[in-house]
N, C-alpha and C positions, 0 to 999 in steps of 0.2 A: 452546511448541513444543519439541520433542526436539531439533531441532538447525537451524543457519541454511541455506535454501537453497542459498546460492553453497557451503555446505561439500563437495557432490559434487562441485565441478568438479576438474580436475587443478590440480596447482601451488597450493594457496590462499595466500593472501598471509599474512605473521607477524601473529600477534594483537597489535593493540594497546596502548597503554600503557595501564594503568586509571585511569579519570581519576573525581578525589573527588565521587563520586555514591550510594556505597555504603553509606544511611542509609535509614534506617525512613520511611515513611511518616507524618506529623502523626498522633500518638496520638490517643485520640478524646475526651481530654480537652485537649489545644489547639487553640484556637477560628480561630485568626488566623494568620497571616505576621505577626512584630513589624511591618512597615508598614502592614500593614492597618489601617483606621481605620473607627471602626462600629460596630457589634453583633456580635458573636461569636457565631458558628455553625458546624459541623460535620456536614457530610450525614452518615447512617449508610453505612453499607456496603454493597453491592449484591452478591448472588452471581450470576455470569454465567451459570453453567446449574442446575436442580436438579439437586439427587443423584438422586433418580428417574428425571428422563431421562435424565441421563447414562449412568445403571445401563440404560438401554433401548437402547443404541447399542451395536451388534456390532462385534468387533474390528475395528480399520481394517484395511482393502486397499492391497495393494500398488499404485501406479500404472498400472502394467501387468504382464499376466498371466508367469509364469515364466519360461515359453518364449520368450516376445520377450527375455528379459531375458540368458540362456544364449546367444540366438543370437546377441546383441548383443555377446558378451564372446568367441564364437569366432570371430567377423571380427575384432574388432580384434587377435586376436593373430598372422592371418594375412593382414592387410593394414598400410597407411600408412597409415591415418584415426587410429590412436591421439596419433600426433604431430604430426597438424593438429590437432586436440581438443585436446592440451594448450598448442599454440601460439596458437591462439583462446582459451583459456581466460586465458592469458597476457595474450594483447592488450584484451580486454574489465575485467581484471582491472585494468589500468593507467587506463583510462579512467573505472573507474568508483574512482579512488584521489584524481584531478584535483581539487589541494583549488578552493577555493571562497571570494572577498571577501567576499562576504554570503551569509546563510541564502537556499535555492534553494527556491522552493514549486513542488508537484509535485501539480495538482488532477486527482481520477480521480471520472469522474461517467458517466453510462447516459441512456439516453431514457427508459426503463420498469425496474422492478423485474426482481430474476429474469437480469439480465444477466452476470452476473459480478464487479461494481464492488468488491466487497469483497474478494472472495478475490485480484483483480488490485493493489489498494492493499494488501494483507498481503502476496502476495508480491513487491513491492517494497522495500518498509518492510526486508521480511528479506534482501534482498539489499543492498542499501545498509549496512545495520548490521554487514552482517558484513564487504563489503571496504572502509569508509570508518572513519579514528582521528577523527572527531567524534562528536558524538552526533548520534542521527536520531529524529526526533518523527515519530508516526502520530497523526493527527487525525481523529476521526470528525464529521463536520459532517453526519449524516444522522443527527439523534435518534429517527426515528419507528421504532423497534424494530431498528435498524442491527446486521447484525451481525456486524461489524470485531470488537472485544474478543472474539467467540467464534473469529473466525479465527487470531486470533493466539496464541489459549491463555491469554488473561486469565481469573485465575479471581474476583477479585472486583471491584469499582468503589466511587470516594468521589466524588472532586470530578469537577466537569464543567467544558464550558466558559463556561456561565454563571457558577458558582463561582469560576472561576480569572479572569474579566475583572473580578469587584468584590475580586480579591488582588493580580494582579500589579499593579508597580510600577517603574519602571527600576531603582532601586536595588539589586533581587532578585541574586541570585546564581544560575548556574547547580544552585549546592546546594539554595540556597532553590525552585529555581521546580520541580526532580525531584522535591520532597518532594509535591508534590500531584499528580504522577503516576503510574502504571501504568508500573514497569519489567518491561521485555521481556529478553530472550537476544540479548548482542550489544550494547551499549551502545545499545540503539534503547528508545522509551519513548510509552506509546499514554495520549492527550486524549481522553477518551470526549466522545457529544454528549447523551447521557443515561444516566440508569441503569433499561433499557427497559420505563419508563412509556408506556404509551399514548395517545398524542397531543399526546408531548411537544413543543414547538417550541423553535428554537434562533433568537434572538436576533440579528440583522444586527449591530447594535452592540455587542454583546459578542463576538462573532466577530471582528469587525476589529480589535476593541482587545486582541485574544488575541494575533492569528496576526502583527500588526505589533510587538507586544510580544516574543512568542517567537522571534521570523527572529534576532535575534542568538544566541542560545543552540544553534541547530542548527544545523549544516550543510547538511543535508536536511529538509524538511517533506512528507510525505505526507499527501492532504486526500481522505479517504473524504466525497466530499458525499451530498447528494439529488440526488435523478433532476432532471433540467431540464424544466421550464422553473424552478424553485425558486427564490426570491429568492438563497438564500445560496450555491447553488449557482452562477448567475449571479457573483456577487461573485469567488466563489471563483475560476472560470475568467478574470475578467480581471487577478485580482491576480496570480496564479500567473506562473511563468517557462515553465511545460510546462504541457501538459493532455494527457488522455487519456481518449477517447472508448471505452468499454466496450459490446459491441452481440453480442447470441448470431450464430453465425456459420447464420441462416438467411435466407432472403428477405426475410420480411418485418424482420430486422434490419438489414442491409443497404440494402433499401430507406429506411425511416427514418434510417437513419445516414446516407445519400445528401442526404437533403432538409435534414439539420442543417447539414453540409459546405456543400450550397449556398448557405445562409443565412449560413454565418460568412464565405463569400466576401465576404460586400458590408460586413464586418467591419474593423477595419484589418488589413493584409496577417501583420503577428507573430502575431495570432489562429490562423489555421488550419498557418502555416508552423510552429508551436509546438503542433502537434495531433498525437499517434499516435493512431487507431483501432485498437482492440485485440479482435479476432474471438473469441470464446469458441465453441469445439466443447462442444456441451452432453452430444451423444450422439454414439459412434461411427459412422463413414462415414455424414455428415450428406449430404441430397439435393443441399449448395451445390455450383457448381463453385469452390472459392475460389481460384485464379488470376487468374478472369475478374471477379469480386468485386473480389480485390484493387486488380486493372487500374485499373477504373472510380472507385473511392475516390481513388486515386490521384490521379488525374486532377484530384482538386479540390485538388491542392496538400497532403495532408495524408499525413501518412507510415501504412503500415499495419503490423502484424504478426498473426500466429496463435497462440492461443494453444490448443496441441491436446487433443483431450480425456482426463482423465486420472482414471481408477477413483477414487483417492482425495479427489482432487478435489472429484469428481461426489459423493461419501460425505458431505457437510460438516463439520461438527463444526470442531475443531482440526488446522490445518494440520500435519503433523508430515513435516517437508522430505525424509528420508531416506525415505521411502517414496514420496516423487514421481515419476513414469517421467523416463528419463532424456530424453525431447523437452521436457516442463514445463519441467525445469531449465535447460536451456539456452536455451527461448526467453524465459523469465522474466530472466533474466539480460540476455540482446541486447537486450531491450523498455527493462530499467533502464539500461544503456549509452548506448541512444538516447534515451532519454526525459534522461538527465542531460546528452548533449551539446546537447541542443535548449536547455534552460535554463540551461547556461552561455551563448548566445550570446542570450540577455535580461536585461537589465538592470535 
């Protein structure tokens, strides 16, 4: 990605100290982690898109069209919203800085495909990494063609997480355990769940031996699962400190996300009070009323937001933040504020 989400906002916070991660990848003639014990081996490398399709994809769009974007810039130079925007930007910026005693898991998971799950766990991922000085892990736990690594602008892939549960070890080093990752922009760093083979599966017990291994080394963990009802995805949702339910923001998603909500009622009560439902606008001025949507979600105890519809977006490929319309940005932002106050208050 071109640049970190939270980078539009006003005021962003000072970068970072850089912290010793800034080493090569395991060459592809070292087989092991010196603690690894076993047989040495070495996935090859995976490229995330071909060149040919890539070569078929027309210049990205802007998030929204020109005109909204001018009108938006001659209000704010003739009103007071500029200086609430940057005092919100402020306050949301502080919130999401709140260091953290243990690594915080953050599961974003959908009923059905097609919902938004991925593009909603990348743009977290990227806002967490750019206003938080730890590091921040993207985990793709949806190997059946997932694709988190294309959202984020990964361009190739090695190890997985099946890979990385017969390596890590406690002894590991945060240097040692980056080397079998995918670094990102922003001190953030993406666990792919395959290298998208078809019909790959991902492993329950090397998922748990991953993600209870890695919580020390990250601040933040984002956990791109499968659609539910999915074993790992299940796991996922109760080990997590937050979750978030990703649902197109139409009737029939709404309705289903209703009848999930009702079901995690009879849940222990952390379950849903630790749940945002996250509305995805697929297509401009969709048939919902979403107010009345909201309401009703509401109601079962689970926090909502909107995440509104955005050209580029809707474009897929690689997220690139600065082309996002300026409502993306900002509700992207609130969603990660709330979603990391929810999981400070789990333990």
């Amino acid at each position: 990605m071109a640049q970190p989400l939270a980078q539009a906002q006003a005021q962003p916070p000072a970068q970072p100290h850089p912290l010793p991660h800034q080493h090569p990848h395991p060459p592809h003639n070292e087989a092991r982690s010196p603690y690894t014990q076993g047989p040495a081996h070495t996935p090859d490398s995976w490229q995330v898109l071909d060149r040919e399709l890539a070569a078929a994809r027309r210049k990205p769009r802007h998030g929204e069209p020109f005109a909204t974007r001018a009108l938006r810039a001659v209000r704010r130079t003739v009103s007071s919203s500029a200086a609430k925007e940057v005092a919100d930007a402020k306050r949301l910026g502080e919130l999401l800085q709140a260091p953290v005693t243990t690594g915080r898991q953050i599961a974003v998971t959908s009923i059905r495909g097609g919902a938004g799950k991925s593009t909603v766990a990348a743009l977290l991922g990227t806002t967490y990494a750019h206003y938080r000085h730890d590091p921040v892990l993207l985990v793709e736990a949806d190997p059946a063609l997932g694709t988190l690594p294309l959202r984020v602008g990964a361009e190739a892939l090695r190890w997985t997480t099946g890979d990385l549960a017969s390596i890590v070890v406690p002894q590991m080093s945060l240097l040692d355990v980056t080397g079998y990752l995918v670094q990102l922009p922003d001190n953030a760093w993406l666990l792919p769940g395959s290298q998208g083979q078809i019909g790959a599966m991902l492993d329950l017990k090397a998922y748990e031996k991953v993600m209870v291994s890695l919580r020390r080394y990250f601040g933040i963990t984002v956990v791109d699962c499968e659609t539910l009802p999915a074993e790992v995805a299940r796991t996922a949702l109760s080990a997590a400190q937050a979750r978030i339910l990703v649902a197109p923001a139409t009737l029939e998603g709404v309705t289903s996300t209703y009848s999930v909500l009702t079901w995690m009622q009879g849940l222990p009560r952390h379950m849903i009070e630790g749940t945002v439902v996250v509305l995805t606008e697929q297509v401009p001025h969709g048939g919902l009323d979403l107010a009345k949507a909201t309401e009703k979600l509401k109601a079962t105890g689970a926090a909502v937001q909107v995440l509104p519809y955005d050209r580029h977006l809707a474009s897929g490929g690689a997220i690139r933040t600065e082309l996002l319309a300026h409502p993306t940005r900002t509700a992207a932002t609130r969603l990660a504020a709330e979603v990391f106050q929810l999981s400070q208050k789990r333990r």
